[in-house]
RODO-2510 file (C-alpha; in nm, 4 decimals, decimal comma):
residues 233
     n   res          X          Y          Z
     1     x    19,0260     7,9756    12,2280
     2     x    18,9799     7,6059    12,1836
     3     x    18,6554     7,4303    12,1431
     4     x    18,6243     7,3581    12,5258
     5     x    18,6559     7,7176    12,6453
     6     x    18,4329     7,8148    12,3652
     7     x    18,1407     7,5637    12,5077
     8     x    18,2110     7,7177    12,8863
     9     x    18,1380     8,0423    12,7955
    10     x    17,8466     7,9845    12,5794
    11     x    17,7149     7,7478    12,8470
    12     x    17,7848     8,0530    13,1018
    13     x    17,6283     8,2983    12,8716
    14     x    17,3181     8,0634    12,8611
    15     x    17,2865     8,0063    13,2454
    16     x    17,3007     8,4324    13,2895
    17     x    17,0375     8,4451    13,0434
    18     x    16,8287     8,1929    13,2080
    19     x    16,8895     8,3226    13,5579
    20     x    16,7753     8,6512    13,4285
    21     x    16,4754     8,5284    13,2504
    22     x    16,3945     8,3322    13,6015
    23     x    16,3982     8,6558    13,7796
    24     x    16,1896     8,8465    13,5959
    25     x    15,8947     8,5611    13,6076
    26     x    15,9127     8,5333    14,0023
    27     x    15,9565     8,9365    14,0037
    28     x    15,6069     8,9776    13,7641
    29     x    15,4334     8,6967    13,9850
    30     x    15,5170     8,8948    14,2842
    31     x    15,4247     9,2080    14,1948
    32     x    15,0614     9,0529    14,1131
    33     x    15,0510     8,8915    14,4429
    34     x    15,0877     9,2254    14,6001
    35     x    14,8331     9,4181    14,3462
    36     x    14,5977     9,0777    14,4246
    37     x    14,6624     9,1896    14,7790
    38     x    14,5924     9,5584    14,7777
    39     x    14,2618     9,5139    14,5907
    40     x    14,1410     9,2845    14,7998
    41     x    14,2541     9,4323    15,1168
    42     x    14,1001     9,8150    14,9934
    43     x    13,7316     9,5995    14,8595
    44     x    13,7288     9,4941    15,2225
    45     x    13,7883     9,8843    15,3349
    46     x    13,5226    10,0350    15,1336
    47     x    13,1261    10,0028    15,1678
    48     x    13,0918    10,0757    14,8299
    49     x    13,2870     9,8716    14,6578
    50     x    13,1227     9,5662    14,8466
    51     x    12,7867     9,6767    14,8408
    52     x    12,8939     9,6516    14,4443
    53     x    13,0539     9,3366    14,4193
    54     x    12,8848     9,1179    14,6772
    55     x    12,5515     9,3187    14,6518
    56     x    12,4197     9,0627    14,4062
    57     x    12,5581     8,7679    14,2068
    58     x    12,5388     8,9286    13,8524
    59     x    12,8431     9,1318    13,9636
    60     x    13,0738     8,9001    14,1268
    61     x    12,9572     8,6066    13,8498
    62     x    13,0560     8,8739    13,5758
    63     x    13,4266     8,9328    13,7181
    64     x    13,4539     8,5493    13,7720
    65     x    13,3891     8,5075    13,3740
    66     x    13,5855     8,7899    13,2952
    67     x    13,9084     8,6566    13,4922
    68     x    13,8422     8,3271    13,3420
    69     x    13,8610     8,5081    12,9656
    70     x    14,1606     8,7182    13,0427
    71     x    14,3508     8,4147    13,1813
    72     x    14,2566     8,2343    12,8086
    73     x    14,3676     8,5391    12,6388
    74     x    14,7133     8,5833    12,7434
    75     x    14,7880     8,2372    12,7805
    76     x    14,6978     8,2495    12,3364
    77     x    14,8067     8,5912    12,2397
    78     x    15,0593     8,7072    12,5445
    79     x    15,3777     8,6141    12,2859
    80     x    15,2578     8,7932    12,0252
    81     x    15,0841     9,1524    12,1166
    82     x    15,3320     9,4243    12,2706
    83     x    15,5511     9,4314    12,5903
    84     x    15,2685     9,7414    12,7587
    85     x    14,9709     9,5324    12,6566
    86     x    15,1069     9,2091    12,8324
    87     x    15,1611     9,3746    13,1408
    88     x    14,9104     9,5848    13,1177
    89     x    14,6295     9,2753    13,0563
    90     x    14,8512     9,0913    13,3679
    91     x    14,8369     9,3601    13,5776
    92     x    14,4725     9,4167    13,5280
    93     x    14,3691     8,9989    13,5658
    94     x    14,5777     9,0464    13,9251
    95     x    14,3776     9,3626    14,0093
    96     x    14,0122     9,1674    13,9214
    97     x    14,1226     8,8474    14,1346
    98     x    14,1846     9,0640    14,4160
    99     x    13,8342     9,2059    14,3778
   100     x    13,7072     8,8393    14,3956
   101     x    13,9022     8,7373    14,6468
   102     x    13,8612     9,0000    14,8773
   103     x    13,5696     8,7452    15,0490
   104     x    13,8501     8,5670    15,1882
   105     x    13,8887     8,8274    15,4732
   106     x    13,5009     8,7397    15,5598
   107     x    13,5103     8,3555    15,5227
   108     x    13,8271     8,3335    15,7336
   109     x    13,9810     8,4443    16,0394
   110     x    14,3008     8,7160    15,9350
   111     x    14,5365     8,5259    16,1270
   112     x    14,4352     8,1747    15,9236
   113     x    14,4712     8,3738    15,6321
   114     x    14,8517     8,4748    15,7139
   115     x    14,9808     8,1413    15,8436
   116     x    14,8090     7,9942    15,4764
   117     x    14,9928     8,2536    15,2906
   118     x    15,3235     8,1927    15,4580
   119     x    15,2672     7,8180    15,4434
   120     x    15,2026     7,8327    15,0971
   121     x    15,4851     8,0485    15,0120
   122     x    15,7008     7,7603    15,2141
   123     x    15,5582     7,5047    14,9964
   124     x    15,5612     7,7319    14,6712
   125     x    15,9308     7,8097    14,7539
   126     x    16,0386     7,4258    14,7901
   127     x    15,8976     7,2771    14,4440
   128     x    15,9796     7,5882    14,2575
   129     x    16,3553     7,5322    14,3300
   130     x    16,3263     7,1860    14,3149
   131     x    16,1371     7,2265    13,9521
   132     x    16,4450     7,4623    13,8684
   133     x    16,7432     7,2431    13,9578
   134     x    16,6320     6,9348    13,9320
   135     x    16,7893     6,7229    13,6098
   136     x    16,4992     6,4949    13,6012
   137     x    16,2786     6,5362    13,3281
   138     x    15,9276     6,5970    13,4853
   139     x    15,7200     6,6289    13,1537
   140     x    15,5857     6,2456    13,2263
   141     x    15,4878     6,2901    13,5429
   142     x    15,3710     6,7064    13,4789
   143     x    15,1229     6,5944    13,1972
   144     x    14,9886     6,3558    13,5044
   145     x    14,9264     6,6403    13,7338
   146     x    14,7575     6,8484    13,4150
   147     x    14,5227     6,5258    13,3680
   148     x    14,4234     6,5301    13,7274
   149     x    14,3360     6,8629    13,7080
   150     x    14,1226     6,8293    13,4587
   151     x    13,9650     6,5729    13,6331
   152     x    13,9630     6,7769    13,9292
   153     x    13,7735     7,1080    13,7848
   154     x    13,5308     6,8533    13,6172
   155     x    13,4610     6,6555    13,9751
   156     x    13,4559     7,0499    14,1287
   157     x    13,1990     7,1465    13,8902
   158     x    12,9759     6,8290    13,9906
   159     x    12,9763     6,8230    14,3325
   160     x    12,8449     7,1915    14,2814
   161     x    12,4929     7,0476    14,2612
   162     x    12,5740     6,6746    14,4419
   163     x    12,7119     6,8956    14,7417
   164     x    12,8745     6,6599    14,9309
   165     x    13,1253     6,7647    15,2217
   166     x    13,2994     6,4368    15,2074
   167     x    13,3536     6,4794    14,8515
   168     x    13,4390     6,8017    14,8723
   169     x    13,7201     6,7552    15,0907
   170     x    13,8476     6,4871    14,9440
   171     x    13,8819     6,7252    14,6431
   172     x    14,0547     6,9744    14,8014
   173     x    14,3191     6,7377    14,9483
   174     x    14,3344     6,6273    14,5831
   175     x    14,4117     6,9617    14,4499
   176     x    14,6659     7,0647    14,6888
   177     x    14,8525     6,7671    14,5960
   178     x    14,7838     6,8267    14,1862
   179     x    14,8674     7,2112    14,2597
   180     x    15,2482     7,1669    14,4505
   181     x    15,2794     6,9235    14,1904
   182     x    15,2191     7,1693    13,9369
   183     x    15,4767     7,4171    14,0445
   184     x    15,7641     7,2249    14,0407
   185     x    15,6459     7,0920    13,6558
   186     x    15,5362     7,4354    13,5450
   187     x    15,8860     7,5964    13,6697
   188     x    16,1114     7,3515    13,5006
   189     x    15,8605     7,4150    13,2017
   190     x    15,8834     7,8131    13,2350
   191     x    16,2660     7,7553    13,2426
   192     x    16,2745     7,6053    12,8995
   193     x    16,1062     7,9269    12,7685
   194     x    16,3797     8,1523    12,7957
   195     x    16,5856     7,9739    12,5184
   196     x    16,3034     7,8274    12,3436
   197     x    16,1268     7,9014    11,9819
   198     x    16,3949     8,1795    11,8893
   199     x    16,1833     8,4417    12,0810
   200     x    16,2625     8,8311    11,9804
   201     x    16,3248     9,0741    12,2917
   202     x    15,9866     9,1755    12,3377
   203     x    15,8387     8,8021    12,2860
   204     x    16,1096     8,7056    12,5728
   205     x    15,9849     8,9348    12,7930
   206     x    15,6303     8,8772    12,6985
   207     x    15,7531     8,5385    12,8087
   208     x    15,7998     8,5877    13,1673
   209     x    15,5123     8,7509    13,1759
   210     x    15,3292     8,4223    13,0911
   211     x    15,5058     8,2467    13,3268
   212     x    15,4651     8,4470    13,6082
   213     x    15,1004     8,4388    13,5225
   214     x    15,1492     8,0649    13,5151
   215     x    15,3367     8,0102    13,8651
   216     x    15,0795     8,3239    14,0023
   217     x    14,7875     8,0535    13,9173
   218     x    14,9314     7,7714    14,1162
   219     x    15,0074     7,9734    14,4007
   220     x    14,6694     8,1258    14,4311
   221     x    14,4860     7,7868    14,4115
   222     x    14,7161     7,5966    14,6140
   223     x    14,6419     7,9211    14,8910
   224     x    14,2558     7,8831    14,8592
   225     x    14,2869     7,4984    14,8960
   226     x    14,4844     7,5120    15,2067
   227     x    14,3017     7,7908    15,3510
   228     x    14,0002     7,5765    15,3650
   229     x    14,1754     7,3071    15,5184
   230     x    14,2931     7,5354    15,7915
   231     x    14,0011     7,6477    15,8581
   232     x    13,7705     7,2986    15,9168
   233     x    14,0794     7,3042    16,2118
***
């Protein structure tokens, strides 16, 4: 076999194992999409479970906090504890955002809320592919996007207490832009992962975990941003 063939197949071998690695990130982000879902569907079924969460702010600010811990967590230690405690910690993050967001089926109309999802899922579906075959390098302009949304949660977290409408529309324009720019950076990025740092079986699958997590984020906040621009229409 001559040095040419020899580079084919290792390129070939390489492309399978990305492919695969690909599939199991958008199969994990899935899967928490439809456990977000669920939750939030059954909160919305059951008196008691929102006379517990919404019944007074202590409750709902505690699962807030604790999402916002998990999310750190994995994103530090998801590569290095074992294969069942990764899912198990991803699983359980999707489960406690569908608890939260289950007051999206009082805020907004059920039809607004599946022509967001689908139009989100169009948007999600464009950048994602375009992040994945796309030869451009978009670390430059992907460190841009994480910038702005830094400045964007920092802006967020101000206008709490200014409480301005115009602001606060402006900023959710903003983050829909920073957010479908984010998912075409953050899938090229989660595509470098399968090959990168010499990761072991289980770290490689740990791997996609992260990345589904990742590309489960954007979705979710480019959903809630566009739902509330549906709905001042």
């Amino acid at each position: 076999m001559d040095s040419n063939m020899m580079y084919q197949e290792v390129s070939k071998s390489s492309e399978e194992v990305t492919r695969n690695f690909i599939i199991k990130v958008y199969a994990w982000m899935t899967l928490a999409l439809i456990i977000t879902g669920v939750v939030g569907i059954s909160v919305v079924s059951s008196p008691v479970l929102l006379g517990l969460i919404f019944g007074n702010n202590i409750t709902f600010f505690a699962l807030i906090i604790a999402e916002v811990a998990l999310v750190i967590y994995l994103s530090r230690k998801a590569l290095s504890m074992s294969a069942g405690m990764a899912k198990f910690w991803f699983v359980v993050y999707a489960a406690l955002n569908g608890l939260t967001l289950s007051a999206i089926f009082f805020a907004y109309d059920l039809g607004t809320v599946g022509y967001t999802f689908l139009l989100t899922a169009a948007l999600f579906a464009v950048m994602s592919l375009y992040g994945y075959f796309t030869k451009t390098d978009l670390t430059t302009i992907g460190n841009l996007f994480v910038m702005g949304l830094f400045g964007l949660v920092i802006a967020t977290v101000f206008n709490m207490f200014y409480r301005s409408e115009g602001v606060s529309l402006a900023l959710t324009y903003l983050g829909v832009f920073i957010f479908i720019g984010l998912i075409g950076y953050d899938t090229q990025r989660i595509k470098g992962l399968s090959g990168a740092h010499n990761l072991t079986g289980t770290q490689n699958g740990n791997a996609s975990i992260l990345g589904a997590m990742i590309l489960y984020l954007d979705f979710i906040n480019l959903f809630i941003r566009l739902l509330r621009l549906m709905n001042r229409k």
